[in-house]
Each structure stands twice: as C-alpha cells, then as structure tokens.
N, C-alpha and C positions, 0 to 999 in steps of 0.2 A: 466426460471425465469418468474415468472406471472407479469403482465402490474400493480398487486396491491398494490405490494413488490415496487417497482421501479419507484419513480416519473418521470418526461421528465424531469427534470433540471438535470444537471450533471456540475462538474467540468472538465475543460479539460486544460491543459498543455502539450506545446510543448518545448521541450530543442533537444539541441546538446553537447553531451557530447565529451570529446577528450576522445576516450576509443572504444578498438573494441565492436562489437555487440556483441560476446560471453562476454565479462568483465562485460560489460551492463547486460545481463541477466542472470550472475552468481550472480550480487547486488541484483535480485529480486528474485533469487530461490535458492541459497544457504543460509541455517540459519544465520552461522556465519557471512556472507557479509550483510546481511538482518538487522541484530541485530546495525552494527554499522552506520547507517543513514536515519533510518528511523523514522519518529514523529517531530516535533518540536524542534524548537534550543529549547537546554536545555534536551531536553526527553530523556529517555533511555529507549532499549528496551533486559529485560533480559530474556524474554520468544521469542523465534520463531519457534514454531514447523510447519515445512512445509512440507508434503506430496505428493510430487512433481511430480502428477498422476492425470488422469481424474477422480472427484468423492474422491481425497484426501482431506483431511481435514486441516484446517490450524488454530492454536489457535497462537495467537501472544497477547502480553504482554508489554504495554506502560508505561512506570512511570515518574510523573514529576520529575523535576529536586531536590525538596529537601524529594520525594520521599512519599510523603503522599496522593497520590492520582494515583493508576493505574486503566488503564483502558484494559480492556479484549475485544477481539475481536476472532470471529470464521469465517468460512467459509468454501468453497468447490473449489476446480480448474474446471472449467468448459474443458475451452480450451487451449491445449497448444502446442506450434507448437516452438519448441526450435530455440533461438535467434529471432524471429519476432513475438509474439504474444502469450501472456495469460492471460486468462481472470478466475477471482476468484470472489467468492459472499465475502459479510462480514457482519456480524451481531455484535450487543453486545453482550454480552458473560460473563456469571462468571468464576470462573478461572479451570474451571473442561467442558467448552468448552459449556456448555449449553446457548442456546441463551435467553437473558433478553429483556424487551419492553428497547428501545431509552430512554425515558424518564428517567428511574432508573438511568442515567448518566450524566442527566443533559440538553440532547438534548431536542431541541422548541418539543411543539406538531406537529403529521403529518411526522415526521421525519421517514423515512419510520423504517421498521425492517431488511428488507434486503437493501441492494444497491450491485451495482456491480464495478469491476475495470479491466478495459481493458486497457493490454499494446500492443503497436505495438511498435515498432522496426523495423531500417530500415540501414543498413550498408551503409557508406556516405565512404567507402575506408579507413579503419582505425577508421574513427569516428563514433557516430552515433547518429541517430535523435529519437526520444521516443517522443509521442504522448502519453500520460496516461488522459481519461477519468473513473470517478467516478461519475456514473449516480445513482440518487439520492440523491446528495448532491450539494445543490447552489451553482453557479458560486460568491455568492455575500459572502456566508458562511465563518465560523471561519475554514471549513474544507480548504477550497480553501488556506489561508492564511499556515497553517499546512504543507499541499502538497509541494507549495512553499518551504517554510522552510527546508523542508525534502531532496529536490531536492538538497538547496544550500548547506547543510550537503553533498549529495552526491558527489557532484562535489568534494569537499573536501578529502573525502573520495578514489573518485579515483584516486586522485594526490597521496595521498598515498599510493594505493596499487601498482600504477604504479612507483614507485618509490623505492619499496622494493623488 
C-alpha cells in the first residue's frame, strides 16, 4: 500500500468480546456472519462477497435502513494469519467492484481512495480482545462513530449465535 493512498489518521478500537477467537474471526471472514453486524445501527448488509485468500477480493454491500441509499465497497486481503490477524484495503466501489473517487459518496475532499483495516486478535482464554485499526480515516470521523455502532451490533450478534 503506497504512503499516498493512506493518510496517518486512522481509527482504532479496542473491545473484548465474550466469544472464542475462532467465533471472533468467523464474524469477520465468513459472508453470512459478516452480513448480520456489520455498518451502522439500522444498516444492512445484503452483498458480502469475501475471498478469503492473500490477493482475494472483497465487494461488500451496505444499505440504510429504509433502503435508498447503498453504498459499495471493494478491496484485497492483504494478510491473513487465521484467528489473530488480517488485514484488507477498501475502496468505494460501484456495485460491479470497480473503485469510484470518495467524493461520488459523499465523503469530505482528501478522503483518501484507499484506506486499510487491520485486525488483530488475541485469545484472553475463551474470550477475546480485537484491536481493529482503519488507517485513513479520522479518529474524530462519521466512520469512527459507524465502527462503534458496528461493534455494538456485534456483541449482539454473538450472544446470539452463542446461544443457538
């Protein structure tokens, strides 16, 4: 990833989930786990094609909640080292996976075209700690608040699968 693609701001969030590290990292690389907690309260997500390979591809598919407004995204897996670590680019995207400038979506100018998302994963005995950085997007940002959101989706989400 080039230093021009990637601003030095990044968001970064740290949770502890009740949920082994494999559970953890079935939510971020299984489609169908992927689909039901990720975006913003309210968002759904009816596209997640994950490629789940160094150099695979990933189009994912956001839509608000009454549904008149989705947003596309693409990317590549960079690294990936099962239950502790992987890292994906992400661009905007039309829905056929070709990358769009930020701006056709509404993002500030400057808003890079690539950014990146690093997860680490770390087994706490049962539970586990998630460290998720998305360099190139403001710590102060609408994404940082999303993230969140996303996260407290999750937690939710694996109360449920642990429960089924």
């Amino acid at each position: 990833m080039s230093n021009n693609t990637i601003s030095k701001e990044a968001v970064v969030i740290e949770r502890t989930f009740d949920a082994t590290v494999n559970l953890v990292w079935q939510m971020w690389t299984d489609p169908e786990h992927f689909k039901k907690w990720y975006g913003p309260k309210g968002f759904s997500v009816p596209v997640a094609d994950i490629d789940l390979r160094v150099s695979g591809k990933r189009l994912i598919c956001m839509a608000s909640p009454d549904g008149s407004m989705k947003m596309w995204t693409t990317g590549e897996h960079i690294e990936i080292a099962p239950n502790e670590r992987l890292v994906y680019s992400e661009s905007m995207a039309d829905e056929d996976g070709n990358v769009i400038p930020a701006s056709a979506m509404g993002m500030p100018d400057g808003y890079p075209t690539t950014t990146e998302i690093t997860v680490v994963l770390e087994d706490l005995g049962g539970r586990t700690k998630m460290v998720m950085t998305h360099a190139g997007v403001s710590a102060d940002s609408p994404g940082a608040s999303g993230w969140n959101q996303a996260f407290d989706k999750l937690v939710d989400y694996i109360g449920t699968a642990l429960s089924n």
